[in-house]
C-alpha positions in Angstrom: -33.8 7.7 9.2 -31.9 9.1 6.2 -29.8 11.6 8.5 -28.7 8.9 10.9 -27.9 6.5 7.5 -25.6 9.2 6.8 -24.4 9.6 10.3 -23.4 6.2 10.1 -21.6 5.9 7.0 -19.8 9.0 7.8 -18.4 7.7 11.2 -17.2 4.4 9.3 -15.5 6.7 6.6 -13.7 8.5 9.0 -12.7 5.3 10.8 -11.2 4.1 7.9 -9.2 6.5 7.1 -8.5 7.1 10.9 -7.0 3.1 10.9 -5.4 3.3 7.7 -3.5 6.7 9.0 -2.5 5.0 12.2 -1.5 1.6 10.3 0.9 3.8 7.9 2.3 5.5 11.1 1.2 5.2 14.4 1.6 2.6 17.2 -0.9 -0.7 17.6 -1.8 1.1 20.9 -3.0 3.5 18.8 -4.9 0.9 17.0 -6.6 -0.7 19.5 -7.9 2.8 21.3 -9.1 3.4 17.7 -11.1 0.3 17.7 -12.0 0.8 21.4 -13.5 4.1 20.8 -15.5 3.5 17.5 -16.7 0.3 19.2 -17.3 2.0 22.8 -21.2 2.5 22.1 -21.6 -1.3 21.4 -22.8 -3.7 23.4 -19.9 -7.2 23.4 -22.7 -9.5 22.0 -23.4 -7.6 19.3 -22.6 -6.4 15.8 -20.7 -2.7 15.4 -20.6 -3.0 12.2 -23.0 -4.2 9.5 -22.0 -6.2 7.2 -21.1 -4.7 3.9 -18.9 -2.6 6.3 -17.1 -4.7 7.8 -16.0 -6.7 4.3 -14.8 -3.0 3.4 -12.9 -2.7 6.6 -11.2 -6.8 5.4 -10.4 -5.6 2.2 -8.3 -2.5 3.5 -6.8 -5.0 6.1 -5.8 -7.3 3.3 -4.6 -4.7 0.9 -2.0 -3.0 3.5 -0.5 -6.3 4.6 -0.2 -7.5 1.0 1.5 -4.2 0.4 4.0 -4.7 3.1 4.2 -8.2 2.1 3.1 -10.6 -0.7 2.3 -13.5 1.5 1.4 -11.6 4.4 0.6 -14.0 7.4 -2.5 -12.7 8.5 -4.4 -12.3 5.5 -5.8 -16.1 6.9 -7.2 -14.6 9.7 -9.1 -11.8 7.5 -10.1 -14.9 5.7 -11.7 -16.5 8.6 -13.6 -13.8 9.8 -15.6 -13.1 6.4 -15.7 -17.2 6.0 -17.6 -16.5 9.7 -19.2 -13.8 8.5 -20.6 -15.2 5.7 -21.8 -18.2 7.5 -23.1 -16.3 10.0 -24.4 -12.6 8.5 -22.8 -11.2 11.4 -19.7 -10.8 13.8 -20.2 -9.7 17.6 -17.8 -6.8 18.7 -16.9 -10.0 21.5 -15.2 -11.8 18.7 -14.2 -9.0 16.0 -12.3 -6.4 17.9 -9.8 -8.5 19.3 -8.9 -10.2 16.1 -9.4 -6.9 14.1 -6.4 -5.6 17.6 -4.6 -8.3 16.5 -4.6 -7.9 13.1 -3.4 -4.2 13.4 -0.4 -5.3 16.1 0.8 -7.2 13.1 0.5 -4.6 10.4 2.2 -2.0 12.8 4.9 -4.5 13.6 5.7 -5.5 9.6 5.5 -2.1 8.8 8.2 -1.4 11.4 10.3 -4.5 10.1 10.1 -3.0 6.7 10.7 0.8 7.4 13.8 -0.8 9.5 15.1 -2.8 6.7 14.6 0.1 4.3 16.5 2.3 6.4 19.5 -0.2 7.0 19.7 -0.1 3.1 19.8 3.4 2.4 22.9 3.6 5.7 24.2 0.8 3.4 24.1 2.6 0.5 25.1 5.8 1.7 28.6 4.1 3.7 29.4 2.9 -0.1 28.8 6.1 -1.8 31.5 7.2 1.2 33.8 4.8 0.6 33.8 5.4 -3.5 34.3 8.8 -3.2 37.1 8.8 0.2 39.3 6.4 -2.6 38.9 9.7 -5.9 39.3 12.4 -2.6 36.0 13.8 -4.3 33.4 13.9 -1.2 31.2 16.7 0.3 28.3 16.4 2.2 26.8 18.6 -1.3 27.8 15.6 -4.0 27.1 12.8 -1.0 23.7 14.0 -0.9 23.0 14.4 -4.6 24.5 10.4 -4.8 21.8 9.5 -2.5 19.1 11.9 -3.3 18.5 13.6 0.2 19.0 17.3 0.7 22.0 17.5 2.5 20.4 18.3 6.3 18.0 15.7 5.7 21.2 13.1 4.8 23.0 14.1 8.2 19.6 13.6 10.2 18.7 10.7 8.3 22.1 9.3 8.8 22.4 9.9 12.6 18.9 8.7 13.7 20.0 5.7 12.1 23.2 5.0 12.7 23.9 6.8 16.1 26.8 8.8 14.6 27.2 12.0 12.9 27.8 11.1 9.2 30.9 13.8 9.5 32.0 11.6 12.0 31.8 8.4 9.6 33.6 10.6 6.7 36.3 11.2 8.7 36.9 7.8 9.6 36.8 6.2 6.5 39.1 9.1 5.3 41.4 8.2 8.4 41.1 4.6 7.2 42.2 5.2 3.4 45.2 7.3 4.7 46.2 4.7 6.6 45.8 2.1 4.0 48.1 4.5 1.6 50.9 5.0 4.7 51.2 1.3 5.1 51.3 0.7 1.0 54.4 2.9 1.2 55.9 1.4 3.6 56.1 4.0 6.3 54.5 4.1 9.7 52.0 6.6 11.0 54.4 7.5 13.4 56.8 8.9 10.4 54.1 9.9 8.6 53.7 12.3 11.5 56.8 12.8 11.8 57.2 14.0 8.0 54.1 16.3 8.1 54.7 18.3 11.3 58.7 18.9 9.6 60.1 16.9 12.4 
């Protein structure tokens, strides 16, 4: 009895840290074929998971989506299955793994919402550190990087899975745009401009 005690509580471990791994960085398909697969061996009517277990499985549910945010929407859902499983002592898989599905959909899609917005930041931040250093003529991809605190073929990957463009690309249009903004200062037109560099 001991050995399958321990059998037990080491499938559950593993679960856990198999659902926290994918909720940090998989899909909600991956979720749910999780939870279909530790679940597989249980009949719908009843319990997978006993429950001291399954208030361990809330509390990681409730800690990640208060992570990702404060007043995380679905924490009163967590909080109406341990209200039902207090009331009742137990929660069939028929009821628990498609709330528990759900529940992981949502952490999976606010984590995506937040990676997203941190992303959108750093471009931000990165098209300002640009636009700085275009204006003192004081920019490599070397001093860019060390602004941001990337490695410099991290920043270029980083910058083009983001943005669709090669940062290079954005450089040299800002760059162009500054140029531009000093030719028209001065009164002359980008045709004479031209003009006056090629010695026409």
């Amino acid at each position: 009895k001991k050995s399958r005690v321990a059998g037990e509580q080491l499938r559950f471990s593993q679960l856990l840290q198999r659902l926290r791994h994918t909720l940090e960085n998989g899909t909600a398909e991956e979720a749910h074929a999780l939870l279909e697969e530790a679940f597989a061996r249980c009949p719908r009517d009843q319990a997978p998971l006993r429950p001291e277990q399954l208030l361990t499985l809330f509390g990681l549910l409730l800690q990640m989506g208060r992570e990702m945010e404060p007043n995380w929407s679905g924490e009163s859902a967590v909080r109406a299955l341990i209200n039902q499983l207090a009331h009742s002592g137990v929660l069939s898989r028929e009821r628990l793994q498609p709330a528990l599905e759900e529940l992981c959909a949502q952490l999976c899609r606010l984590r995506d919402l937040r990676n997203a917005h941190d992303a959108q930041a750093v471009v931000a931040r990165i098209n300002r550190c640009i636009e700085q250093s275009v204006e003192s003529y004081d920019l490599s991809l070397t001093g860019l990087a060390r602004m941001i605190g990337f490695n410099p073929s991290y920043l270029s990957r980083f910058y083009r899975i983001n943005t669709g463009r090669k940062l290079s690309e954005q450089i040299t249009k800002l760059e162009n745009n500054d140029i531009i903004g000093m030719v028209r200062e001065i009164g002359m037109t980008p045709e004479q401009l031209a003009a006056l560099l090629s010695g026409k």
